[in-house]
C-alpha positions in Angstrom: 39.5 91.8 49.3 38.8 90.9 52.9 41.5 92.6 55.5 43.8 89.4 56.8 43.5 88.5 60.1 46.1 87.9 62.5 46.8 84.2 63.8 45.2 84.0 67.4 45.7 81.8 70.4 42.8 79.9 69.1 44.8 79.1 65.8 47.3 77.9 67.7 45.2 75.7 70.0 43.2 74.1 66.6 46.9 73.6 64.9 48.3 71.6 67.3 45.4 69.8 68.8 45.4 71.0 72.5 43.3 73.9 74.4 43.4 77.6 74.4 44.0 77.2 77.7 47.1 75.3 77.4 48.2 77.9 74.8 47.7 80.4 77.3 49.6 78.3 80.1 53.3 77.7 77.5 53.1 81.4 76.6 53.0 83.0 80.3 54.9 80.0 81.4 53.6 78.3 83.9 55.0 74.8 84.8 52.8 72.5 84.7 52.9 71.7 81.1 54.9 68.9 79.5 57.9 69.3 77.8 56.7 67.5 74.7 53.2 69.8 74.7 55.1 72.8 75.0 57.4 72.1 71.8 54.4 71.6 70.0 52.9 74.4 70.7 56.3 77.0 70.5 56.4 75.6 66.6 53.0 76.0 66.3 53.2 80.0 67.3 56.5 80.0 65.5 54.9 78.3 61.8 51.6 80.3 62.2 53.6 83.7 63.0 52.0 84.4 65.9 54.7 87.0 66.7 53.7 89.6 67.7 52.4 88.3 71.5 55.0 88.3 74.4 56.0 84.5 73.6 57.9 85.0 70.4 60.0 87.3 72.5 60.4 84.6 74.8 60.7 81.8 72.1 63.8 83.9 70.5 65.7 85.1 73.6 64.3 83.0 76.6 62.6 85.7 78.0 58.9 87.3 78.3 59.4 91.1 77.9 57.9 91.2 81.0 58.9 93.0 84.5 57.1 92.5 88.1 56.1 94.7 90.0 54.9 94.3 93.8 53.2 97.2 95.1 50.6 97.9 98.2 46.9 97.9 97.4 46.7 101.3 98.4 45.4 104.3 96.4 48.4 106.6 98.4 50.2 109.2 96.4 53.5 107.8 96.7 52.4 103.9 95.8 51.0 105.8 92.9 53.3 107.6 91.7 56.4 105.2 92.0 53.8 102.3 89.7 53.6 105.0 87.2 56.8 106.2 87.2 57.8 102.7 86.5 55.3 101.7 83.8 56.5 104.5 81.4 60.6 104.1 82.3 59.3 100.4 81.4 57.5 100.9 78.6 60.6 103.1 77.1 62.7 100.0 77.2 60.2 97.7 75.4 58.5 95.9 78.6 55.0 95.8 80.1 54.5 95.9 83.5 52.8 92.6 85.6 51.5 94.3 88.6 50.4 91.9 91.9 49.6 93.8 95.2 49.8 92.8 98.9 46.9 94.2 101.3 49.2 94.2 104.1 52.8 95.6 105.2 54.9 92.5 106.2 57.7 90.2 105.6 55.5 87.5 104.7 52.9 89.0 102.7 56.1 90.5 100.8 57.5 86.9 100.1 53.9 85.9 98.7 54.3 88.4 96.2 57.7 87.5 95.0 56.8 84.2 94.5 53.5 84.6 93.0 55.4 87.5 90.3 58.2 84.7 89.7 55.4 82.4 88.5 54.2 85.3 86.0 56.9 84.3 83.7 58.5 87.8 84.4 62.1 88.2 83.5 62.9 90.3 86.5 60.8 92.1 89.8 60.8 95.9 91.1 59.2 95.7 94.9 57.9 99.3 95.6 55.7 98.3 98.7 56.6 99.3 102.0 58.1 97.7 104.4 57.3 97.4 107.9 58.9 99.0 110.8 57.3 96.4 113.6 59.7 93.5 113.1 63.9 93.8 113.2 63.8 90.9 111.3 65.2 90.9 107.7 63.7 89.5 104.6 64.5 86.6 103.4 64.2 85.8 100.0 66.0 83.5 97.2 64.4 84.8 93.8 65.0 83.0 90.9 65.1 86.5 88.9 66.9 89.8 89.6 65.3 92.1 92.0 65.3 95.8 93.0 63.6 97.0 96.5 62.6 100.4 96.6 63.1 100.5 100.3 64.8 97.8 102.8 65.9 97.2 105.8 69.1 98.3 106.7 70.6 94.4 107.7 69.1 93.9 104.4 71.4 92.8 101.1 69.6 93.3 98.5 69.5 96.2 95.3 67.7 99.0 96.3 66.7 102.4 94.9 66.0 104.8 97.8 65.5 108.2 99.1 67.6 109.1 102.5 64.3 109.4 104.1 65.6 109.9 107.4 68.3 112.8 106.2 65.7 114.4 103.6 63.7 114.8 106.8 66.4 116.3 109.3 67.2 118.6 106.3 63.8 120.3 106.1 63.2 120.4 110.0 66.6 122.0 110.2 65.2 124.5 107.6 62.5 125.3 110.5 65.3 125.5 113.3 67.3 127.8 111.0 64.6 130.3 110.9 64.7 130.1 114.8 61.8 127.8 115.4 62.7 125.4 118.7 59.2 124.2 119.6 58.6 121.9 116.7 55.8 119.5 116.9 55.2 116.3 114.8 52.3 114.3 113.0 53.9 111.0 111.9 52.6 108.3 109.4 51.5 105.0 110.8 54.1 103.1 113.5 54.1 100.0 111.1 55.6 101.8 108.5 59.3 102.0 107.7 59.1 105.3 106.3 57.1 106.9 108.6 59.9 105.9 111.3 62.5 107.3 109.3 61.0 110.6 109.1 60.2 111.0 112.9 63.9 110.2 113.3 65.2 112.9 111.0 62.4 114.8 113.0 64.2 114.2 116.3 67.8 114.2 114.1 67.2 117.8 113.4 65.9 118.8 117.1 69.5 117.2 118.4 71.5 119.4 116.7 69.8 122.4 118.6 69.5 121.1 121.9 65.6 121.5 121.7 63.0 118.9 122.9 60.2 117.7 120.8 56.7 120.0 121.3 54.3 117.0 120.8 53.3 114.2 118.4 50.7 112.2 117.0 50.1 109.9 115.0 47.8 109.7 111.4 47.2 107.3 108.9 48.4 109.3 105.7 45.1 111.0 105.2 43.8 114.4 105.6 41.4 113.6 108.1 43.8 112.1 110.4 46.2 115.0 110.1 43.3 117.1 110.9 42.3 114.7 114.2 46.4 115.0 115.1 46.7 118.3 115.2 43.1 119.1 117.2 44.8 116.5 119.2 48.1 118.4 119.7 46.3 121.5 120.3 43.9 120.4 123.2 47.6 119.0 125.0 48.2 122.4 125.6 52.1 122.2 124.5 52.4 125.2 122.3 54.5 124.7 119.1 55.9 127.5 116.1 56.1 125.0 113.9 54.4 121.8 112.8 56.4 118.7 110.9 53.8 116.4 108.9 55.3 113.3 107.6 53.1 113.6 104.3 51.6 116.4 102.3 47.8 114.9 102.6 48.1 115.4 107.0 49.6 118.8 106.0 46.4 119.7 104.6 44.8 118.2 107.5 46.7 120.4 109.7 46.2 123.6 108.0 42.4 122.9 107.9 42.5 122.5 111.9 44.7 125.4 112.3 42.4 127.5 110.6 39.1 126.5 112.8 41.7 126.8 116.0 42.3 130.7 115.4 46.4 130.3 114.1 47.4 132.2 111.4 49.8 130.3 109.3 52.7 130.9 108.9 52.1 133.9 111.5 51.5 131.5 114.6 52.6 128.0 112.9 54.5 127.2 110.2 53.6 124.0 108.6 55.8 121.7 106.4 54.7 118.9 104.8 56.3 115.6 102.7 56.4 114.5 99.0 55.2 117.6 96.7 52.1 116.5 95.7 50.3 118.4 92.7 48.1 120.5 95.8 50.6 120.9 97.5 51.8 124.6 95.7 47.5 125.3 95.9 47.0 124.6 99.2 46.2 127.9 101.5 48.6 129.1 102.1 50.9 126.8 99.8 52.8 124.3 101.4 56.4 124.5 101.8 57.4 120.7 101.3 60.2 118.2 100.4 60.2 117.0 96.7 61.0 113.3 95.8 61.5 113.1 92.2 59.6 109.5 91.2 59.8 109.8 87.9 63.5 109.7 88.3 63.4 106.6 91.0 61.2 105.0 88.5 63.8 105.1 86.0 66.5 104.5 88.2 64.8 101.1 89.2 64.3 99.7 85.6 67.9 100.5 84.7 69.0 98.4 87.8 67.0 95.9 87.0 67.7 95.6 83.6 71.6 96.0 84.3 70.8 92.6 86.1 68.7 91.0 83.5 71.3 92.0 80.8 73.7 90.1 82.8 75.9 94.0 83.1 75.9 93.5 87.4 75.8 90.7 89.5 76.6 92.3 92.7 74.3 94.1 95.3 73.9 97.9 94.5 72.3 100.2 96.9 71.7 103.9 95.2 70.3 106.6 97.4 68.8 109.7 95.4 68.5 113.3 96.9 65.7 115.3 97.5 65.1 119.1 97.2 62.8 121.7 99.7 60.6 123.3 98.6 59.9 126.8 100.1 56.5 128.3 99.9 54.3 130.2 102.0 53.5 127.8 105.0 56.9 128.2 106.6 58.6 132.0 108.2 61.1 132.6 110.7 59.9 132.9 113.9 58.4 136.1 115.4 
């Protein structure tokens, strides 16, 4: 006896005389479809049993089992991370995961996005792409879902699941000052970035408290290679630094690489501290001491808020800021 097959978009087309394509258009709901055609086709899913795709969800509770997500078209560790991190806390809760991408950091790039998730059919959108740090301008958007921001501006009113990036920074600099380093140096992420900015600032946060003056800084682009070109770049100033703050693990490595070819011992001459406890980070030589952002628990922290608002549980703005944790290894000793 021949296995059954399950009813497909196709059967629904033939059943109610329209195109696949116009099956495909009622069950991601997009809106230009009649109200009559659309009818016709629901009863056709629902009299065929074509259940199991998204739009019996939808048919049942008004809503597509889906979540947005907005990230950056970036391969970067912490873009990476945060989608994964969020694609399994959504998959625990019964959604899947509509990804769209912006190639560039900006308000209006951002309010592309938004728009072009909310015409996904999704029932609700996480944005985890950075924002920019070159405009004081705050985002304006009126979304016709609920929506959670990984990171915003601080004018900004919107739901948001952060990291005190600024804090978690002065923290681990003051870490350095505590083991009686002064002449701290800095290689920051890109100036467009907002995160970048708050990590130079708990960089300079950190020096306050001690009365001691920044020992140089340069810029990278998140890479390796550009914390390696920072620090040759710090080294022919001529300012001498004990200790070396990198706003990302990836320059870290960079750093210790150019260190290395430059005749410093680390953590003998230099101590180096890097960003975001990435995997290499504990096999790097010597291993990096660095400051650990738990994404796994941001990801789940930004489906919850979200689905709080979907469930209709909170209505009002909600800002949660998460902590992060040093950690100590082998790249970092009090001074000598």
């Amino acid at each position: 006896m021949p296995e059954l097959r399950k009813p497909s978009m196709f059967d629904v087309a033939e059943l109610c005389g329209v195109s696949h394509q116009t099956v495909s258009r009622v069950v991601n709901g997009h809106p230009n479809v009649s109200a009559k055609t659309r009818d016709k086709v629901l009863k056709a899913i629902e009299r065929l049993g074509y259940t199991q795709n998204l739009s019996a969800r939808a048919l049942a509770t008004g809503r597509s089992g889906s979540i947005g997500v907005l990230t950056l078209d970036s391969p970067l560790f912490g873009p990476s991370s945060m989608l994964h991190s969020i694609q399994v806390a959504a998959r625990a809760r019964g959604y899947r995961v509509v990804l769209a991408s912006i190639a560039e950091i900006s308000n209006s790039a951002l309010t592309e996005g938004i728009h072009d998730l909310e015409n996904s059919n999704v029932d609700g959108i996480v944005v985890i792409a950075p924002r920019s740090a070159s405009t004081d301008e705050p985002l304006v958007v009126r979304p016709r879902v609920p929506l959670v921001f990984r990171e915003g501006n601080d004018t900004e009113n919107y739901s948001l699941v952060d990291l005190d990036q600024r804090r978690a920074a002065a923290k681990a600099v003051a870490a350095l000052t505590g083991q009686g380093h002064r002449a701290i140096a800095h290689i920051a992420g890109p100036k467009d970035w907002l995160v970048a900015e708050r990590r130079r600032d708990g960089w300079l946060d950190a020096l306050k408290l001690v009365k001691a003056k920044p020992a140089g800084e340069a810029r990278g682009n998140w890479s390796p290679e550009s914390g390696y070109r920072a620090t040759k770049s710090l080294l022919a100033k001529g300012t001498p630094f004990t200790a070396l703050f990198c706003a990302n693990d990836a320059m870290a490595f960079g750093a210790l690489q150019a260190l290395r070819e430059s005749g410093l011992a680390v953590p003998g001459d230099v101590s180096v501290l890097g960003f975001d406890n990435t995997a290499e980070s504990a096999f790097a030589v010597p291993p990096l001491t660095t400051v650990a952002q738990d994404f796994d628990e941001v990801g789940r922290e930004l489906i919850e808020q979200l689905l709080r608002q979907i469930d209709g549980e909170a209505s009002n703005v909600r800002k949660v800021m998460l902590t992060t944790e040093l950690i100590e290894r082998g790249s970092t000793a009090p001074i000598r």
